[in-house]
N, C-alpha and C positions, 0 to 999 in steps of 0.2 A: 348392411346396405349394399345395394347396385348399383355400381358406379359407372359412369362410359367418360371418359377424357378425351375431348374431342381435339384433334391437332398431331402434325408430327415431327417437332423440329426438337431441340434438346431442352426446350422449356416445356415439352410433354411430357418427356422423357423423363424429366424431373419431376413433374408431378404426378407423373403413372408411377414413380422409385417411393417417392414422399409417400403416396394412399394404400401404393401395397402392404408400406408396415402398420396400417393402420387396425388394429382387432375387430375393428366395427368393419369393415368392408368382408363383406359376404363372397361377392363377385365383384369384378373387373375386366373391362374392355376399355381400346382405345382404338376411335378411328380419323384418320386412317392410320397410322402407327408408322413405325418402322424398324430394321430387324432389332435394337437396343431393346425397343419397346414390348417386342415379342419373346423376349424373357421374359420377362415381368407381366403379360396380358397379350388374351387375343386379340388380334391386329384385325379390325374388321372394313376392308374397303371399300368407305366412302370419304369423297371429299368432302373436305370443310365449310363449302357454300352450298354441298346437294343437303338443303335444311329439310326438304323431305323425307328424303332416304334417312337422315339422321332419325327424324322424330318415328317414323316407323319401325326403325328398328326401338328405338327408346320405348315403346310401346308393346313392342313384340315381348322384349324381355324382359317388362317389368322394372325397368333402369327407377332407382329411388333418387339421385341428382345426378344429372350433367355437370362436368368441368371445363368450359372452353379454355382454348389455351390462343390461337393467334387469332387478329382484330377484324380479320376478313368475315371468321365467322357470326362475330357480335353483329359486323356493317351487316351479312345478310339476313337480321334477325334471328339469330339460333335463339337465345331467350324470348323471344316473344312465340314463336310457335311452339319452342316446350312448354310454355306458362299456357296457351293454347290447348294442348294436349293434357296438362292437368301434370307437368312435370318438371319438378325443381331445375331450377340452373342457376349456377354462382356464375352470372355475367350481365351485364348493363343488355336492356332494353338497347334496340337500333336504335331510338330517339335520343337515349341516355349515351349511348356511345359516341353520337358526335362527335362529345368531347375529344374523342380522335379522328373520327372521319372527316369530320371539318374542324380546322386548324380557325377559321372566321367565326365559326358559332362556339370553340373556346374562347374568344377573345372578347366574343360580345356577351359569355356568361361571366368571365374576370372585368370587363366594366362593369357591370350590374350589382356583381358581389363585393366590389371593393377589393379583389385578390391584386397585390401588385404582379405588374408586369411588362414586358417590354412596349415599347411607344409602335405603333403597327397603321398597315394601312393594306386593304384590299385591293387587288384590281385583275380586272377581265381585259383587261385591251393593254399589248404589250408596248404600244409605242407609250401610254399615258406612264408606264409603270418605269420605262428608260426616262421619260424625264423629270419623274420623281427623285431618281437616284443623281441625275447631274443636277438638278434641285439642291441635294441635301448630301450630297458626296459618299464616302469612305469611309470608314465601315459598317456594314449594312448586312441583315441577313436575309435571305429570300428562300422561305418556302414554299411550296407545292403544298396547296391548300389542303387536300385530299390524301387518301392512302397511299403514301410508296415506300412501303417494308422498312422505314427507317430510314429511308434514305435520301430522301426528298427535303432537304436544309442544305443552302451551302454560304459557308460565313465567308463575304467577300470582303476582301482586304485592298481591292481597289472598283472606280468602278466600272472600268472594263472590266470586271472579275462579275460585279452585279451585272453587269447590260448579257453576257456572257451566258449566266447562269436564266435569266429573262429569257431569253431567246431558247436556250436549251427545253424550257420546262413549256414554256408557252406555243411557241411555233416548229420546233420539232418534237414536240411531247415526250420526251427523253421519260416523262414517267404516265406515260397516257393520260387520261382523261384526268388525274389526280392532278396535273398543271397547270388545265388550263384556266382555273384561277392560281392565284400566287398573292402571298402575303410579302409585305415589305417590313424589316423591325429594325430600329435600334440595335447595336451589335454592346450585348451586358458582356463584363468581361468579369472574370473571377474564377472559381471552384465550382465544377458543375456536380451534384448529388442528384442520384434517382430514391425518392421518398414511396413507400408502399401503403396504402390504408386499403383496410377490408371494409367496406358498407355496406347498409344492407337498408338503406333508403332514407334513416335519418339518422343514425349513429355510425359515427366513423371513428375504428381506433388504429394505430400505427401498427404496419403488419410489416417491417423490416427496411434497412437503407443500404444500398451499396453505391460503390461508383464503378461508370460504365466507362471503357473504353474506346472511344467511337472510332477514332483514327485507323486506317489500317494499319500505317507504318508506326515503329518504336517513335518514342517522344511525340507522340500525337502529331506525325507530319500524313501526308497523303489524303484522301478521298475518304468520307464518313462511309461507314458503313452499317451492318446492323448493330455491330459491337462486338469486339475482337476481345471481350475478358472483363472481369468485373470481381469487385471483391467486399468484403463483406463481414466489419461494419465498417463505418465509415470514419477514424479520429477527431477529424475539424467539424465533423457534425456533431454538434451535441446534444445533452437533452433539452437542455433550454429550446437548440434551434428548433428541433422537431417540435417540440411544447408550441412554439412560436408559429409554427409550418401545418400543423395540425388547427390551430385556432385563426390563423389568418388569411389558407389556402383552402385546406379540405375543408372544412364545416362550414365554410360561406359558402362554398362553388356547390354544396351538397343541399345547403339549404334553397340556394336560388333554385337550383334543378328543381326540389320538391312545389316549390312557389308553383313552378310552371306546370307543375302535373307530371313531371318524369322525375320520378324518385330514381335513385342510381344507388345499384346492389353489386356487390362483385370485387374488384380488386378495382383501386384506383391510382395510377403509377404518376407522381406527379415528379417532372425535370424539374431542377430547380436549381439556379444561382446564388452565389454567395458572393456578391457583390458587398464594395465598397458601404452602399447605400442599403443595405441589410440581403434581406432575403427574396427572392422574383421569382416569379414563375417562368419558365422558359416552354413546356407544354406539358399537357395532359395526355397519359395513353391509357386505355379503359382494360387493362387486362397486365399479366405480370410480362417483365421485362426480359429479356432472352439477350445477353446469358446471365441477367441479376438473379434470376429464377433460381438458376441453376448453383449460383455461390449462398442466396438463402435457405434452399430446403436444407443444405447440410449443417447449418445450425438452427432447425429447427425442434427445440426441446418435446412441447405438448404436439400431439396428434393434430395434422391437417384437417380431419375432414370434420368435427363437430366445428373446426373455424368456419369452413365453407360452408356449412350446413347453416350457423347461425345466422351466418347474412341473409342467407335466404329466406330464413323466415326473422327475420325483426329481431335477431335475441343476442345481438353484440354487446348489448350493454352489461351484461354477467359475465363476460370473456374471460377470462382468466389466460393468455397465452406465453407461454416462456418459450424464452432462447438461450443457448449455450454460450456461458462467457469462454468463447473462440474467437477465431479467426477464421473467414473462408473465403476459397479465392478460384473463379473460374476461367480455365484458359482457353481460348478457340482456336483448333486448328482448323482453318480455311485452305480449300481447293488454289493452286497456284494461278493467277489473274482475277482473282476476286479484289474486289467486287464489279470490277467491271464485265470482262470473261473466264466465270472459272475454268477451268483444265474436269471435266470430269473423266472417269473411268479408269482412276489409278488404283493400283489395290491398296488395302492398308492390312500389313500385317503384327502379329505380335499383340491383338487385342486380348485375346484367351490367355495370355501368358501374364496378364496385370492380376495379382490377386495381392494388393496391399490394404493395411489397414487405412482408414481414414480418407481412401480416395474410390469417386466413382468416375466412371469414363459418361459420359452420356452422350448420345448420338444425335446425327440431326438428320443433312443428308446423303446418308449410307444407303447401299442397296449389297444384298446377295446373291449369287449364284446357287446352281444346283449342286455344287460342291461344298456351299457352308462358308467360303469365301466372300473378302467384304470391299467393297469399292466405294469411292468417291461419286455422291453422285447429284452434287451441285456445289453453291458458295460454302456456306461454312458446315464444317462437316460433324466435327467431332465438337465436347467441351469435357475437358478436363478436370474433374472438380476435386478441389483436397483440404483439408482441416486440419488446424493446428492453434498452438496457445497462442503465436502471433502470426503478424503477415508474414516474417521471414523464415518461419517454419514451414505454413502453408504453401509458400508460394517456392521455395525449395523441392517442397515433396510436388509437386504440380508440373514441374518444369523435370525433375528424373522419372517422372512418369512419360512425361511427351517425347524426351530422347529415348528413351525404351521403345516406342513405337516407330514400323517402320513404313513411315507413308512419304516416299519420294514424288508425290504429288502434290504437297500438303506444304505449308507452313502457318507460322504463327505468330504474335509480337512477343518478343523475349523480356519484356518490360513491364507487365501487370502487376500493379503495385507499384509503380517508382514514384508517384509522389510522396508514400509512405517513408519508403526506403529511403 
């Protein structure tokens, strides 16, 4: 088959590493790619929202599925103009994707379906939404309704902290147009898990769980970010939960979708709490998680792509897919002032020098010189990925790989895995 993976961050990276060892892939491209990625596939530049340029080229050379990888391109329809074009893609319909593009039209498919979830409230006008919070006090969460890279949540723990983050998202647009509405929630407290289901419009089965690091700094202090590490499986998740998370998250929220005429194909990432009060939904994101991506493909036993291929056409329900009884554990070295102002343009050397077992480096964003020389060249740059029988294997071999590297531009949180450990 002909494949084109659309995206270029370390969760493409990862799934351009996953397809290439796949026997059934013919050819391989990925746009727009980056230099990690152009080892493994030609790097063809286009951006992820020119969904023109995409399907033209998909047409040009005969691409047999599309792999989107970030959510921007689902928001601009990349699935519906390949399905347009007469051309497979493992990703949610724009309609179907809401479930991430709007954070209020998830919420109004988890009333409908019965998925529990946090207590919420919308609003367009920021003074109404400050005096919702001196209403109902501390602690509260306020999201940016809309797409902001992950970043767009901030759990306030006072409500100066809410009225604070209101004003940031609403009236300085700290995350543009994605703010000017904003949700209010209940603040769940617990074990947060990211759950993965493959779908392919009315069967959904469990396609892997890790947990995500969101915090920049060690001990989950500082400013959310896209996710500084992640690892993979998860202990205090078990099968039960999943059993439990699968039948009373996925398969309702998949059903209601289909109710409505938008069947939802693709990967479905659902946040999820482990609350006191059982299991919640904290959000839906409509594509794999970065850098969970990254700590799953390396325990992934069966071949990637007849997975992706099945959703796409209706044929999950004969899935047969395994994982390797391992451990895997992703670390992200980020640009210095991320995630507010990275530092770009520092080199990183000693990449060519990693040739160990069990570990792959995957990129996100990097750029090159005419010398073959690699730089920094935004927030999180690199992800580090390593396997092993347990976390403290993995996350050993993970951590002498990143001190091997010499990127004095770069740091990392030296704590993925601590609530294992």
């Amino acid at each position: 088959m002909r494949i084109l993976v659309v995206g270029s961050g370390g969760r493409e990276h990862a799934l351009t590493w996953a397809l290439a060892g796949s026997p059934q892939v013919s050819e391989l491209w990925c746009a727009p790619g980056n230099p990690g990625i152009a080892e493994l596939a030609p790097c063809i530049p286009i951006e992820v929202t020119n969904i023109k340029s995409l399907v033209s080229f998909a047409l040009l050379n005969q691409i047999d599925l599309v792999v989107p990888g970030p959510e921007a391109a689902l928001a601009a329809g990349l699935s519906d103009a390949m399905a347009a074009a007469g051309i497979a893609c493992c990703g949610p319909s724009c309609a179907a994707a809401q479930l991430e593009a709007s954070k209020s039209f998830t919420k109004q498919i988890c009333d409908a379906a019965g998925v529990p979830t946090a207590k919420w409230q919308r609003f367009d006008d920021p003074a109404m939404a400050r005096e919702y919070v001196h209403q109902h006090g501390a602690p509260l969460v306020v999201k940016a309704d809309g797409l902001a890279a992950g970043k767009g949540v901030v759990v306030a723990s006072s409500e100066t902290e809410a009225v604070a983050a209101i004003d940031a998202m609403m009236q300085m647009r700290s995350f543009g147009k994605a703010g000017a509405t904003i949700l209010i929630e209940e603040c769940l407290t617990g074990e947060e898990v990211s759950l993965f289901a493959l779908c392919d419009g009315k069967t959904a089965i469990p396609f892997g769980v890790a947990k995500d690091h969101k915090r920049v700094g060690d001990g989950d202090v500082g400013l959310n970010t896209g996710g500084m590490g992640a690892y993979s499986p998860v202990p205090i998740f078990t099968e039960a939960h999943q059993d439990w998370a699968m039948e009373h998250i996925i398969r309702p929220t998949l059903a209601e979708l289909a109710q409505r005429g938008i069947p939802y194909r693709g990967i479905l990432y659902a946040g999820l709490m482990l609350t006191a009060d059982g299991l919640k939904l904290i959000e839906f994101n409509a594509r794999f998680g970065d850098p969970e991506c990254q700590a799953l493909v390396l325990r992934m036993e069966s071949d990637l792509l007849p997975a992706l291929r099945a959703a796409c056409f209706g044929e999950l329900s004969g899935l047969d897919f395994r994982w390797k009884d391992a451990t895997s554990i992703a670390v992200v070295l980020a640009a210095k002032g991320y995630p507010e102002e990275p530092e770009e343009g520092s080199e990183i050397r000693g990449l060519r020098n990693i040739a160990l077992p069990n570990v792959e480096i995957f990129h996100a964003a990097t750029e090159t010189d005419c010398q073959g020389r690699i730089y920094a060249a935004g927030g999180r740059v690199l992800t580090v990925g390593a396997i092993g029988d347990d976390i403290a294997a993995a996350r050993s071999l993970a951590y002498t790989v990143v001190d091997a590297l010499d990127f004095p531009g770069g740091f990392c949180r030296r704590d993925i895995g601590w609530r294992v450990l």
